[in-house]
RODO-2510 file (C-alpha; in nm, 4 decimals, decimal comma):
residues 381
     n   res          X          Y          Z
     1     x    -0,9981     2,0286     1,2285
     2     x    -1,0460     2,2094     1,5555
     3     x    -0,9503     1,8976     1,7706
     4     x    -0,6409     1,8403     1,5351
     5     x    -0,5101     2,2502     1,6345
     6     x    -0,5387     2,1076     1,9933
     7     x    -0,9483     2,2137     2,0825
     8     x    -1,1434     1,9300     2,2940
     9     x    -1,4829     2,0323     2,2426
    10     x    -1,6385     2,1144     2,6453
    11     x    -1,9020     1,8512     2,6809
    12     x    -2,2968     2,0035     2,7030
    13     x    -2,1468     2,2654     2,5617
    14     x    -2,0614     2,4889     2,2497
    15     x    -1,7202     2,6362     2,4003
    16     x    -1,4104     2,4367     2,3885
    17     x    -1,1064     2,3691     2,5651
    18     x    -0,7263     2,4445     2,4441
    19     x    -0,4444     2,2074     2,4725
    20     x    -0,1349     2,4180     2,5454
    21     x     0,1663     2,2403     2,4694
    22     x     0,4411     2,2536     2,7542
    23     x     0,8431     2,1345     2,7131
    24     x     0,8060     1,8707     2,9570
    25     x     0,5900     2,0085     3,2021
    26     x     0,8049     2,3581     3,2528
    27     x     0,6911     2,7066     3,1601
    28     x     0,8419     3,0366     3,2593
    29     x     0,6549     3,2785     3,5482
    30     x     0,5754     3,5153     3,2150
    31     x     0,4268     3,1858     3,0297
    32     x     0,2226     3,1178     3,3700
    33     x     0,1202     3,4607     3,3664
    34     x     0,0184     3,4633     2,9720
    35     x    -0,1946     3,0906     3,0529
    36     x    -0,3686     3,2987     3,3449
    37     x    -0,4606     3,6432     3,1463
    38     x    -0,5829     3,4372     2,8236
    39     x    -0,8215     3,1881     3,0430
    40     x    -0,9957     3,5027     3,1778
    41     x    -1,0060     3,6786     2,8688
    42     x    -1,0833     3,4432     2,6152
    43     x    -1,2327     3,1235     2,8229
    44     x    -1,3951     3,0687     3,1892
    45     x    -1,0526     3,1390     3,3914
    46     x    -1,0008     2,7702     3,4452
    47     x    -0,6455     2,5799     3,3815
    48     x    -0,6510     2,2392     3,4338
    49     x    -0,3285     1,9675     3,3373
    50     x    -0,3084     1,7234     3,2164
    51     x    -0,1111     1,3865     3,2257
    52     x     0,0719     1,4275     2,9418
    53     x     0,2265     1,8201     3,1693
    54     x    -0,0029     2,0103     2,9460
    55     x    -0,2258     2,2737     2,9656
    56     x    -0,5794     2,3074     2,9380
    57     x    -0,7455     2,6243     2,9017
    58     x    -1,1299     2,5275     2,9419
    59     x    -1,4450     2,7299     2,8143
    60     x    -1,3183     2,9090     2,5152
    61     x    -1,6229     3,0056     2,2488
    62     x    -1,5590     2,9495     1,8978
    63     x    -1,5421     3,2797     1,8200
    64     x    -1,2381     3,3366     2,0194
    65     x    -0,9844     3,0904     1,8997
    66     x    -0,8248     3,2871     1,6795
    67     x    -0,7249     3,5581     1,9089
    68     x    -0,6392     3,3177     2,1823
    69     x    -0,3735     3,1624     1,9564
    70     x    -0,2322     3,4863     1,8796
    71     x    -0,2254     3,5386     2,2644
    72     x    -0,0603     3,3257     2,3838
    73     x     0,1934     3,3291     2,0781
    74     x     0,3372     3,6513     2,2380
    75     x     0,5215     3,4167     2,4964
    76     x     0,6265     3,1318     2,2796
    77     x     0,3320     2,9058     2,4113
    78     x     0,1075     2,6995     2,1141
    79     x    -0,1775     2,4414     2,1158
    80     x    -0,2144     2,0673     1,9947
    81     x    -0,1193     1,7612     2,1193
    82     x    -0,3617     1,5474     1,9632
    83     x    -0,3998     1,3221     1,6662
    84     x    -0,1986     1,0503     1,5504
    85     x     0,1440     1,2288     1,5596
    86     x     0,4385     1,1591     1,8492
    87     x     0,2274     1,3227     2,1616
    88     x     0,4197     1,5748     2,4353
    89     x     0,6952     1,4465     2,5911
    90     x     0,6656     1,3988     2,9634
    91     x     0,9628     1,3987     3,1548
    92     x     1,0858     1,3553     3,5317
    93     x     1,2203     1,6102     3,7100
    94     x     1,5222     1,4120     3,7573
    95     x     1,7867     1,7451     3,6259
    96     x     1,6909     1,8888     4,0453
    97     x     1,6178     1,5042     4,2040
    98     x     1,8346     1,3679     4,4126
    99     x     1,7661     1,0060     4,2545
   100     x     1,8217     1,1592     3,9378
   101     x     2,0837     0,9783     3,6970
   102     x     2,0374     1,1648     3,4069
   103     x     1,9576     1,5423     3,2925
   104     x     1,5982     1,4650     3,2103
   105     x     1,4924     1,8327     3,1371
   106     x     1,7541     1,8337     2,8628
   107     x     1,7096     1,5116     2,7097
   108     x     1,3486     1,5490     2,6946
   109     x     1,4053     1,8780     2,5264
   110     x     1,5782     1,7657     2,2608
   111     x     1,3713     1,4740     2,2116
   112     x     1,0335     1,7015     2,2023
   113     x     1,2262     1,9170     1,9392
   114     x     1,3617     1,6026     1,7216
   115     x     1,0587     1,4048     1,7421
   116     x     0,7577     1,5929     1,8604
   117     x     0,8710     1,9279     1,6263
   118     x     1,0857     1,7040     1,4047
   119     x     0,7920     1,4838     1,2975
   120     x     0,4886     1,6657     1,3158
   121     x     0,4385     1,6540     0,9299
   122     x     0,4378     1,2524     0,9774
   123     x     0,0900     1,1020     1,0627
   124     x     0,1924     0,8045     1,1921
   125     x    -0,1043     0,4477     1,2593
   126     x    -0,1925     0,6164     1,5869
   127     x    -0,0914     0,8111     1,8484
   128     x     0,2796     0,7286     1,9647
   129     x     0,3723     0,8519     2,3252
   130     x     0,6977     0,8777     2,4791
   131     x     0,8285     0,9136     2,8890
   132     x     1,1773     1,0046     3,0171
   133     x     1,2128     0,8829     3,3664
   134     x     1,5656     1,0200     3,5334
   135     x     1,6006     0,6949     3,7323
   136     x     1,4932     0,3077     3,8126
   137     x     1,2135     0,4980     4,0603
   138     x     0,9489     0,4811     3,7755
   139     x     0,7588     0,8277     3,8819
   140     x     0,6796     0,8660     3,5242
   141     x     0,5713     0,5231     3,4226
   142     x     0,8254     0,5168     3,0824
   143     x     0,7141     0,1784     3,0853
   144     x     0,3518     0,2100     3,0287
   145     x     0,4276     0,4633     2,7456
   146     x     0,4816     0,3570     2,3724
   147     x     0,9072     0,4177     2,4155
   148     x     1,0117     0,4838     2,7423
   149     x     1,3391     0,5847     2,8834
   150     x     1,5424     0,5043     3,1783
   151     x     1,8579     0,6488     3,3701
   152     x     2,0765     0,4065     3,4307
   153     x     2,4237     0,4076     3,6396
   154     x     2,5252     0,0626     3,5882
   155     x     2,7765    -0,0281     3,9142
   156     x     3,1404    -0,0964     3,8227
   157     x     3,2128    -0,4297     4,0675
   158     x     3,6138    -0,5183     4,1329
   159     x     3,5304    -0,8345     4,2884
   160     x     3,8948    -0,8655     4,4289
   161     x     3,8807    -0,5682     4,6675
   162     x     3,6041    -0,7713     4,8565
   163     x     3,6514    -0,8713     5,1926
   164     x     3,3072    -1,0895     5,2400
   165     x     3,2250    -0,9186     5,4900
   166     x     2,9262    -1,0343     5,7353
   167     x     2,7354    -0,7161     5,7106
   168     x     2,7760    -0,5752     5,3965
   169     x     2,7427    -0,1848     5,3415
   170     x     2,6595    -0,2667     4,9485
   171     x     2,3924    -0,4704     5,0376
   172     x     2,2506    -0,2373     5,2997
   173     x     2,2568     0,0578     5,0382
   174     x     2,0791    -0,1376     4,7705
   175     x     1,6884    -0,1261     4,7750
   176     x     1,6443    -0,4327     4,5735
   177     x     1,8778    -0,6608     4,7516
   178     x     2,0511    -0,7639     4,4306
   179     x     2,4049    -0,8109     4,6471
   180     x     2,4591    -1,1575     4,8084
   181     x     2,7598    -1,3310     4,9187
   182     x     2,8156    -1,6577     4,7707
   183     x     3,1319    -1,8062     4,9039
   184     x     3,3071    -1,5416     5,1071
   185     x     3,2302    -1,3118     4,7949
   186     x     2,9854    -1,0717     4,7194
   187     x     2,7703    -1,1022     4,3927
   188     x     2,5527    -0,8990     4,2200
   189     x     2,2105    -1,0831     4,0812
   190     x     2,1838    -0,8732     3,7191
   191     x     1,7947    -0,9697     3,7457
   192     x     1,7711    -0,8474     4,0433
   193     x     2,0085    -0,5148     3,9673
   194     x     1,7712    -0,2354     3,8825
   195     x     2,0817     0,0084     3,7839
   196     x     1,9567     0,2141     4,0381
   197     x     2,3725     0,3405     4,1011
   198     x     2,2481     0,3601     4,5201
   199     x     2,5401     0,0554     4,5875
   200     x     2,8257     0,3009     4,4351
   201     x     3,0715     0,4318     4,6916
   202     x     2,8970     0,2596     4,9819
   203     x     3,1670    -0,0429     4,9960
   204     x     3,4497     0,0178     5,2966
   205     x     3,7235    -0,1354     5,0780
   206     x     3,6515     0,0426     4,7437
   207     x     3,4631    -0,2616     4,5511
   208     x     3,2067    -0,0152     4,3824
   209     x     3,3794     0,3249     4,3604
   210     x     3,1805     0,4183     4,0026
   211     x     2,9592     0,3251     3,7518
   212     x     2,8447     0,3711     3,3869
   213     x     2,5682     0,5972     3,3513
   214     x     2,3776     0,4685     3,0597
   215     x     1,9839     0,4637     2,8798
   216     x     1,7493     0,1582     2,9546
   217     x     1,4552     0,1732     2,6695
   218     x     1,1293     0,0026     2,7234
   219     x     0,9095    -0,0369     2,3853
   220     x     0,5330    -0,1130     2,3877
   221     x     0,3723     0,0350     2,6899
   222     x     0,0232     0,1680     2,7150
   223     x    -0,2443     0,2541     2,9704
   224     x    -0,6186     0,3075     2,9313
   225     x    -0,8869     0,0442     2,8723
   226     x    -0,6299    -0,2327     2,7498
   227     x    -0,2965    -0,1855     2,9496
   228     x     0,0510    -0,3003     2,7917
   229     x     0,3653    -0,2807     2,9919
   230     x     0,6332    -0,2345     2,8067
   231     x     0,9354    -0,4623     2,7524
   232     x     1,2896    -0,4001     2,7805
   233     x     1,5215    -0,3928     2,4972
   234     x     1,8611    -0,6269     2,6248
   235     x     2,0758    -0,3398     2,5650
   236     x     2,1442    -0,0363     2,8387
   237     x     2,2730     0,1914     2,5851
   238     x     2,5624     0,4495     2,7195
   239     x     2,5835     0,6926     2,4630
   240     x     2,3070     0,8989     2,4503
   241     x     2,3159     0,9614     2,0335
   242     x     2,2365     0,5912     2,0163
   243     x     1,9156     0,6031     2,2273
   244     x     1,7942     0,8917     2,0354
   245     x     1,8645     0,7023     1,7336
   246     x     1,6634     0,3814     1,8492
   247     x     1,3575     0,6369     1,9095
   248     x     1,3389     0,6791     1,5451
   249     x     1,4035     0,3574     1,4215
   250     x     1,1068     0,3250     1,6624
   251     x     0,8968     0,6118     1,5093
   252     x     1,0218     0,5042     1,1566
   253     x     0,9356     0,1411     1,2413
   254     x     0,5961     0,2003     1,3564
   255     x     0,5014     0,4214     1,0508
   256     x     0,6251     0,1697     0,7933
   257     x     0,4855    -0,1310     0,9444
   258     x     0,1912    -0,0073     1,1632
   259     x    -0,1387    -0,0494     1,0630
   260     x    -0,4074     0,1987     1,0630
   261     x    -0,5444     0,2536     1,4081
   262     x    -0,3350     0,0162     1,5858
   263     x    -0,1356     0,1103     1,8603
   264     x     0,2763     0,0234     1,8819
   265     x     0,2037    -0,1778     2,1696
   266     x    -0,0132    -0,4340     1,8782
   267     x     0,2857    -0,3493     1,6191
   268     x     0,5264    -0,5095     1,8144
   269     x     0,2776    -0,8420     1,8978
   270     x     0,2153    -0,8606     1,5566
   271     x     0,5614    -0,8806     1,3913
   272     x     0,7134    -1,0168     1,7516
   273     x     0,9037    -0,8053     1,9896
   274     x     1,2327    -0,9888     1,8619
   275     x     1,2040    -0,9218     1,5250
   276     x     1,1424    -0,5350     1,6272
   277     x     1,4109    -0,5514     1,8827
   278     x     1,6348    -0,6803     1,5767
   279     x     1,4952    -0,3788     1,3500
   280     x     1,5551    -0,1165     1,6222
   281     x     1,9521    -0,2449     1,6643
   282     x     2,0185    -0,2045     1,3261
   283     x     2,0434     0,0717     1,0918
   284     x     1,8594    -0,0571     0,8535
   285     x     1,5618     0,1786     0,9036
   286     x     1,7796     0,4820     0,9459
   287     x     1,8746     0,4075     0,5674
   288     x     1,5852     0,3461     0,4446
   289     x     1,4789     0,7085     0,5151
   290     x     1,8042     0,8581     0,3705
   291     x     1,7086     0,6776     0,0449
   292     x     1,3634     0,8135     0,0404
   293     x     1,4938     1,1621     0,1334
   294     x     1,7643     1,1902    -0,1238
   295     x     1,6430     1,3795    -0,3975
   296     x     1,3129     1,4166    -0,2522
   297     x     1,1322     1,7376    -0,3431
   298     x     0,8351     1,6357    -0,0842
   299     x     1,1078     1,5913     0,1732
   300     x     1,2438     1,9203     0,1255
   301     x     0,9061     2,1095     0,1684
   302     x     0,8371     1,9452     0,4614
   303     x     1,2167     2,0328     0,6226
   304     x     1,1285     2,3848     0,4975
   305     x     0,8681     2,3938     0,6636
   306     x     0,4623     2,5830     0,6255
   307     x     0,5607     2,8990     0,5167
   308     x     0,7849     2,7178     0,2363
   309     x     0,4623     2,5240     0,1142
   310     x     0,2314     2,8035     0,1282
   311     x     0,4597     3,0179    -0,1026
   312     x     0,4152     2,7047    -0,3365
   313     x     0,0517     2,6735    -0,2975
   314     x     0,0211     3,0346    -0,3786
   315     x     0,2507     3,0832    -0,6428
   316     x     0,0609     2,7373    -0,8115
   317     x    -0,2661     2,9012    -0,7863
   318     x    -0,1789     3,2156    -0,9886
   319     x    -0,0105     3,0107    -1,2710
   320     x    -0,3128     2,7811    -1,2800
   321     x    -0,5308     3,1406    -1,3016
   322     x    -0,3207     3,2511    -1,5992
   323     x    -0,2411     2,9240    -1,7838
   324     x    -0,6957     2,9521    -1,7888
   325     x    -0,6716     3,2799    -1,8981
   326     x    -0,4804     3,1759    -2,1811
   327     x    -0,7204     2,9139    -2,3068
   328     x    -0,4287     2,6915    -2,2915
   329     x    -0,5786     2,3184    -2,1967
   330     x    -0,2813     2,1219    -2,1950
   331     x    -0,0829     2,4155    -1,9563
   332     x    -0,3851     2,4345    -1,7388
   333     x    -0,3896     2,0255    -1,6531
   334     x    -0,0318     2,0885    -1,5912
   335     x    -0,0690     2,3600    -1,3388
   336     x    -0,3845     2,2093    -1,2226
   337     x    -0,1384     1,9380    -1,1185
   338     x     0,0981     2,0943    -0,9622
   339     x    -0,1273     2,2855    -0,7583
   340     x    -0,3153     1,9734    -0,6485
   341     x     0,0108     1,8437    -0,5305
   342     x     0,0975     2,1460    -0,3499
   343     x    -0,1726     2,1390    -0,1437
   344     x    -0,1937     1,8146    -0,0969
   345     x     0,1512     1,8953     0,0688
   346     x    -0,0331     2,1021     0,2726
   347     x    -0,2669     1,8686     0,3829
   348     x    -0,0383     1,6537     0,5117
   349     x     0,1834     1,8900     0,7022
   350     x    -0,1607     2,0373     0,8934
   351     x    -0,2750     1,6950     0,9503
   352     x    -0,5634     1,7353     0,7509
   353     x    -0,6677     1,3843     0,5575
   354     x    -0,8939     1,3560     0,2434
   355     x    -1,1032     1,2323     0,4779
   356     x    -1,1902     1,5440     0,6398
   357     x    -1,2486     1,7342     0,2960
   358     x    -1,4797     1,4532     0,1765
   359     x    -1,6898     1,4908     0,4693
   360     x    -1,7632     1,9176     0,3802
   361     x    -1,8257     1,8463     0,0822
   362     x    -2,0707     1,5948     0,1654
   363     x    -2,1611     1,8550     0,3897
   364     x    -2,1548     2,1353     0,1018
   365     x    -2,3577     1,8895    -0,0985
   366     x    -2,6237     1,8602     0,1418
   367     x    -2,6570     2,2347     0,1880
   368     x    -2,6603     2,2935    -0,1837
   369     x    -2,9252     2,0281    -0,2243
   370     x    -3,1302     2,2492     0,0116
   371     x    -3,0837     2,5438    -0,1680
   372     x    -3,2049     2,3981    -0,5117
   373     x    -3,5157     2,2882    -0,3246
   374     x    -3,5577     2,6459    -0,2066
   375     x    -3,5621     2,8177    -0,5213
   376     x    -3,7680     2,5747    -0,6660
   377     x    -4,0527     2,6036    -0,4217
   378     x    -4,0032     3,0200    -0,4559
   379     x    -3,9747     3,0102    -0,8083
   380     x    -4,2961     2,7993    -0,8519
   381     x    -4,5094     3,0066    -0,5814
***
């Protein structure tokens, strides 16, 4: 429970340290100065980050979760991070770079409050991890992350305005040395072309005054003990509504046709990166979740949100209570029921499996079994 609010446990230790969740790796001077006042008051005054641009908060006791929490709730800040939900989204600081092709601090907003807010009900086969990288420069890795994205300015070539000339300014600018004159002309290798936008405006005779900016989207990356590097979908998209879409068709791929524990990286060898690549071009999982949502009361407790549920939860308990009271059987399996159901609502929007209340009440079990034992032994002496 404790690790799934965002609480590594501190190893040789009781004490534990807190995950604080950052919006890509930026926090106000008051949320700097709210990180440094709660690690002296409620842990061992050490912040640490982490590569995910969070915040760790190391040495806090037990004891003093609860008012750290409410601490750093003051300035907007929260914990978690963990589990098999859509991770923190990392960004670039491409929005202030001057390699920057994209406003990376904005699109990595809105993707942490779609995806990362958006689906946090959603436990998904395992953890799914996502990178916006403001250029071809890589400084993020997008594509050793589950979905990664790319800024792309795709050059716009008017072959007829070039002169062949022997030493070509395009070719100078470009760091990949995708420009090559074949013929008297110069040509641009599209393997070779990392969309990079460095060539534009650097031809004497106006051959690349612009190009497209657009979204390159790499699917299947992962680091640690078995690395993945991610592959390319064939499409650059340019309009930025359709790359947040194909995140999740991703998302909504990987939690239909995951399996348990695997990562997206083994998804997408499993059913074949063309057949996702097909999936993830199509609508076809977009409607799929309309048709589930329509009419869905589950669906509409989890876009209300906790508070929503816990008025439920509550408001089943005391009709269960009274529908008892009554000696009604047949009204009390009813409520019973609904209550059930409620919390089982719950459950799922904290993260919280029947696997984790089977194991305290094994727990329970064991501790009642020494109690028996107990009063046995007094009641025979």
């Amino acid at each position: 429970r404790l690790k799934g609010m965002g609480f590594l446990s501190n190893k040789g230790t009781d004490n534990f340290s807190a995950r604080v969740i950052t919006v890509n790796g930026k926090v106000t001077a008051a949320q700097q100065r709210c990180l440094a006042e709660a690690a002296e008051k409620f842990g061992n005054g050490i912040l640490t980050f982490t590569t995910r641009q969070t915040v760790e908060v190391q040495g806090i006791p037990y004891e003093n979760i609860d008012a750290f929490q409410e601490y750093l709730a003051k300035e907007g800040l929260e914990t978690g991070g963990t589990g098999p939900l859509i991770r923190p989204i990392v960004s670039c600081k491409g929005t202030t770079c001057q390699y920057g092709l994209l406003d990376s601090f904005a699109l990595s907003e809105e993707i942490h409050k779609r995806f990362y807010k958006g689906y946090r009900a959603y436990k998904l086969p395992h953890k799914f991890k996502i990178a916006v990288g403001g250029c071809p420069n890589n400084c993020v890795k997008p594509n050793l992350n589950d979905l990664g994205i790319i800024g792309q300015r795709i050059p716009t070539y008017d072959a007829s305005r070039c002169k062949g000339c022997k030493k070509c300014s395009v070719a100078e600018a470009c760091p990949n040395g995708a420009p090559k004159l074949v013929d008297g002309v110069m040509q641009i290798d599209k393997d070779i072309c990392k969309n990079c936008g460095r060539c534009v405006g650097h031809c004497r005779f106006d051959s690349i005054v612009d190009g497209e900016y657009g979204f390159k989207i790499y699917i299947g990356g992962r680091w640690g003990k078995q690395i993945s590097h991610g592959k390319a979908l064939h499409k650059v998209f340019t309009s930025k509504a359709e790359a947040l879409d194909v995140i999740e068709k991703a998302i909504l791929l990987f939690r239909e046709q995951g399996k348990p524990g695997e990562r997206f990286a083994c998804t997408i060898d499993r059913l074949g990166f063309d057949n996702v690549e097909k999936q993830l071009l199509s609508n076809e999982l977009l409607e799929r979740k309309e048709e589930k949502a329509e009419g869905s009361y589950t669906a509409y407790l989890f876009e209300q949100g906790l508070d929503k549920i816990l008025k439920k939860v509550g408001e089943e308990c005391t009709e269960t209570v009274i529908a008892a009271k009554n000696n009604n059987n047949t009204e009390t399996v009813y409520e019973i029921t609904d209550l059930l159901y409620h919390v089982l609502v719950m459950m799922a929007h904290q993260g919280i499996t029947p696997e984790d209340i089977e194991a305290e009440l094994a727990k329970r079990a064991e501790k009642r079994g020494n109690l028996k034992k107990f009063h046995q032994v007094d009641k025979n002496s």
